[in-house]
Steps between C-alpha positions, in 0.01 A plus 500: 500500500238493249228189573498392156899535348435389111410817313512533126392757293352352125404634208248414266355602141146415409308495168390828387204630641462264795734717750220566763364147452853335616499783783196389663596160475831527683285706742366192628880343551555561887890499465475768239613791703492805238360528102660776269353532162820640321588616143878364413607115509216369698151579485448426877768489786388267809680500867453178639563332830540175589560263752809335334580391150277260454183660598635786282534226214130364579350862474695560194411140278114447674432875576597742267645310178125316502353851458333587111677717330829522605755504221850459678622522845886590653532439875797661657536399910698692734767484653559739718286826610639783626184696608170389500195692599249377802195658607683662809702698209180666359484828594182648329145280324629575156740277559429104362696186658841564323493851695500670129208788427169339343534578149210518232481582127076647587434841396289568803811437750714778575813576263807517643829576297837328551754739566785318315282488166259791451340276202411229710195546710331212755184508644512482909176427730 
């Protein structure tokens, strides 16, 4: 049993330009578990944790809704996990919290290509 059951996943769009400016300011918000700059709906995807709802709610309205530069937000809880990753999972450094491979868009990190998609190419430490 996980020590802190609410879990949401949210995601949020900022004003152009100001991506890595909202990034470092969830940094700072401890029950933001994981930050994915993404290219589709959202600019940013966040996992969060919380202790219940209404600490989730209080992050949410005094935490990350009070931030600059954030344009629109969608929250989505969960209800149910199948898996979930822990640090006992992790089998190798490159691997980050979630148990997925560190992933960077740098030139100077190693290329790696994705065998399903010869086009697509990711960066792995």
């Amino acid at each position: 049993m996980l020590s802190t059951p609410c879990l949401a996943f949210m995601g949020i769009n900022v004003e152009p330009g100001f991506a890595e400016e909202v990034f470092l300011g969830l940094s700072n918000v401890e029950t933001v578990l994981e930050i994915h700059e993404m290219h589709g709906r959202f600019d940013l995807i966040l996992k969060i944790r919380a202790k219940n709802l209404d600490q989730m709610r209080g992050v949410v309205v005094n935490k990350i809704r009070t931030l600059p530069h954030i344009v629109d937000i969608e929250l989505m809880t969960v209800l149910k996990s199948r898996k979930e990753y822990s640090r006992k999972d992790r089998t190798s450094n490159s691997l980050n919290v979630s148990g997925l491979p560190i992933v960077s868009v740098f030139p100077s990190s190693k290329p790696a290509t994705n065998p399903d998609n010869h086009h697509a190419t990711a960066f792995v430490y």
